[in-house]
C-alpha positions as CSV (number, residue, x, y, z in Angstrom):
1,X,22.6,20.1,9.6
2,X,20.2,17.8,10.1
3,X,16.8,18.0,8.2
4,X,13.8,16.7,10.1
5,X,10.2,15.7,8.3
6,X,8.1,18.3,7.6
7,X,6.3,19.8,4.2
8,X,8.2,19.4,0.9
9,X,10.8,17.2,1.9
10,X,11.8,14.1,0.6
11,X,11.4,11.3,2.7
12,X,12.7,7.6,1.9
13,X,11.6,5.1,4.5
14,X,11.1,1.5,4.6
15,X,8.2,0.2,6.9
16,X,6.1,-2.8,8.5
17,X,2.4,-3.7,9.1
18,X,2.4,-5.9,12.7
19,X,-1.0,-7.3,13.5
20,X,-1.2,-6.3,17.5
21,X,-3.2,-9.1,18.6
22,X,-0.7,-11.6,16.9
23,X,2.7,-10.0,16.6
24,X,2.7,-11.1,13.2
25,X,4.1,-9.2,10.2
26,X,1.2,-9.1,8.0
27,X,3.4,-6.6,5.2
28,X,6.3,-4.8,4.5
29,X,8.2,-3.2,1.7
30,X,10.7,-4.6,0.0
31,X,12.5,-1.6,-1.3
32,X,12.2,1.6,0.0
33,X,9.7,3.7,-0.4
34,X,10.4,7.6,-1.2
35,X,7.5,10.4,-1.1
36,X,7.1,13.7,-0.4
37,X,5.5,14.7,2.5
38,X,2.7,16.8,2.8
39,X,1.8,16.4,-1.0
40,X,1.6,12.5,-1.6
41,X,-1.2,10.2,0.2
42,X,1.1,7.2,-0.6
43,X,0.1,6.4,3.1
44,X,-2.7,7.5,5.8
45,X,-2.5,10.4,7.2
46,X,-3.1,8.7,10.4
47,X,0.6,7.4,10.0
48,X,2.5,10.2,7.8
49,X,1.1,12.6,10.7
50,X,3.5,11.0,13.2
51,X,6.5,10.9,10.9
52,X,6.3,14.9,11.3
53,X,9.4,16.5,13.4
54,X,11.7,12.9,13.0
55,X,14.8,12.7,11.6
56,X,17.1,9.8,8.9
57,X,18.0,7.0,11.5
58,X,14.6,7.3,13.7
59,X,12.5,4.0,14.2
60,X,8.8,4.5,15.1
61,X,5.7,2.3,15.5
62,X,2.8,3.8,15.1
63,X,-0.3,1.8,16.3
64,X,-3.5,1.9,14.1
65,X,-6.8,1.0,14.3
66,X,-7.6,0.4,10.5
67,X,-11.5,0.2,11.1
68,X,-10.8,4.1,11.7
69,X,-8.5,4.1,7.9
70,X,-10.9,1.2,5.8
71,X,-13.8,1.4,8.0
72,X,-15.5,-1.8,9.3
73,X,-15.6,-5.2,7.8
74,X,-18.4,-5.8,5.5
75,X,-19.3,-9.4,5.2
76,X,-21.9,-8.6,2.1
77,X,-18.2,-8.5,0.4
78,X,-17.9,-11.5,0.9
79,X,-18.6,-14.2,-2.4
80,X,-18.7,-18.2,-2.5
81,X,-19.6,-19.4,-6.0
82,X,-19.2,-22.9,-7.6
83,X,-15.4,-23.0,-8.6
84,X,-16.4,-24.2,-12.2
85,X,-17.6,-20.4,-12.7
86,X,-14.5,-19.1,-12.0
87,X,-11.7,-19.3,-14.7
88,X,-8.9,-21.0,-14.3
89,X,-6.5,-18.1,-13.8
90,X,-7.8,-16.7,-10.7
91,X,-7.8,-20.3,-9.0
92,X,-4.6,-19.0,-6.6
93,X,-5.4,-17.9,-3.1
94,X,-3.9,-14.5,-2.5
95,X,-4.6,-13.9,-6.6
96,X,-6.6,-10.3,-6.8
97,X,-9.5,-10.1,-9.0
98,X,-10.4,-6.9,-10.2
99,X,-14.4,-6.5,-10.7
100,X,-16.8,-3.8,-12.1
101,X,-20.5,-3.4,-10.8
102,X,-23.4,-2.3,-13.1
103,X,-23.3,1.4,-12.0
104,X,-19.3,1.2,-12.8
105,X,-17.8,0.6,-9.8
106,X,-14.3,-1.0,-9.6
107,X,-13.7,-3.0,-6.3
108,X,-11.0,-5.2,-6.1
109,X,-11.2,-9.2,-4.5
110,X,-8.9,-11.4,-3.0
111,X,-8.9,-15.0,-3.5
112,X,-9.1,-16.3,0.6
113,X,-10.4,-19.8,0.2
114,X,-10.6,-22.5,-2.4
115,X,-11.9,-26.7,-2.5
116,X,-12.8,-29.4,-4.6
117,X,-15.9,-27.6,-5.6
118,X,-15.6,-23.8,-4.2
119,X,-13.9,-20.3,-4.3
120,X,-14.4,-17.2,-1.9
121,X,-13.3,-13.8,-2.7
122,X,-13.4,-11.1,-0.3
123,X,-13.9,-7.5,-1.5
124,X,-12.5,-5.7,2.5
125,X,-9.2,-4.6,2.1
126,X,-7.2,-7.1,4.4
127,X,-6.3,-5.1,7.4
128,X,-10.3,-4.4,7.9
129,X,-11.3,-5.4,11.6
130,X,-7.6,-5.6,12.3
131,X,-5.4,-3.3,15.1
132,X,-2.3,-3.2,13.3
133,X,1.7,-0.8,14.2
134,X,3.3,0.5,11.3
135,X,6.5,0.0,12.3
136,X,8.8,2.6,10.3
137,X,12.4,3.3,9.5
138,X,13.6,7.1,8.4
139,X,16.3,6.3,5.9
140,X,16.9,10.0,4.5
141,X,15.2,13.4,4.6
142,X,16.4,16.0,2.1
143,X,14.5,19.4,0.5
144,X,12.5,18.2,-2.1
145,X,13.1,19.0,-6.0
146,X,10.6,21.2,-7.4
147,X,9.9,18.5,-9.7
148,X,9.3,16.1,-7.1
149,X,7.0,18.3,-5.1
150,X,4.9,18.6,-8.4
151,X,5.0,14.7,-8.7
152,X,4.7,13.7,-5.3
153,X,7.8,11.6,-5.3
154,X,10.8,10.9,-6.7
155,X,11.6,11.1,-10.9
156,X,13.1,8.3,-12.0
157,X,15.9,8.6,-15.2
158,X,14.3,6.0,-17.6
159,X,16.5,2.6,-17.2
160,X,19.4,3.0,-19.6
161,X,17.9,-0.2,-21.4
162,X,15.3,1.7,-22.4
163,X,17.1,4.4,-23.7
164,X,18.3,3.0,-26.6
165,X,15.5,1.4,-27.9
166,X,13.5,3.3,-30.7
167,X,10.2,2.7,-29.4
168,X,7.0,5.1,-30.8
169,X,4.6,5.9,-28.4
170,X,1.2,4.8,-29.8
């Protein structure tokens, strides 16, 4: 029988982020990525909605409009500062910087541009202003665990590595 997407299963799917306007690939994943639907946000819902009713071996795009998921871009998020105030370890384009405001607030920025004397960060998430198609592959559907509905996705056994070491939590 075969199962199809819908609440507390186990889905394991590998996906793509295509900028429309381009036809680039702006992301992917690697490995694939397992969930439960219906009980993990791991993506929007704007996307995980149209999984709903597929089955393993189905190939979708889904075209997004990611002002409607991140909301617009906001240039005020945007920093230039002197590169000498900026240690040396985040001097990478693409490196994130993680940064706290006075009332506590965590944002995190991306290094986007860097020259002999400057570095800009950029505090939008990168898909902001952007018209993008997940493009996804099913690779299984199967009832989930009751273990894994509680989680959200899938328990990993700990690596035999780490097994036989005596570590003390602290």
């Amino acid at each position: 029988m075969t199962e199809i997407i819908q609440d507390n299963k186990f889905v394991e799917l590998t996906y793509e982020v295509i900028d429309q306007k381009t036809g680039l690939r702006l992301s992917h994943v690697e490995f694939p990525l397992g969930y439960v639907h219906g009980t993990n946000s791991v993506m929007s819902s704007a996307v995980t909605d149209e999984l709903v009713g597929k089955t393993a071996g189905d190939i979708i795009e889904v075209p997004i409009d990611c002002n409607k998921i991140y909301g617009p871009r906001d240039e005020t998020l945007v920093f230039t500062d002197n590169i000498e105030n900026v240690p040396e370890d985040y001097r990478e384009v693409g490196m994130t910087i993680h940064m706290e405001s006075a009332e506590g607030k965590q944002r995190s920025f991306i290094v986007t541009r860097i020259d002999d004397k400057t570095l800009t960060v950029d505090g939008n998430n990168p898909l902001c202003g952007r018209e993008v198609i997940f493009k996804l592959e099913i690779l299984s559907v199967r009832d989930a665990t009751d273990e894994e509905i509680e989680f959200g996705g899938a328990i990993v056994e700990e690596p035999e590595a780490l097994k036989n070491l005596n570590m003390v939590p602290i």
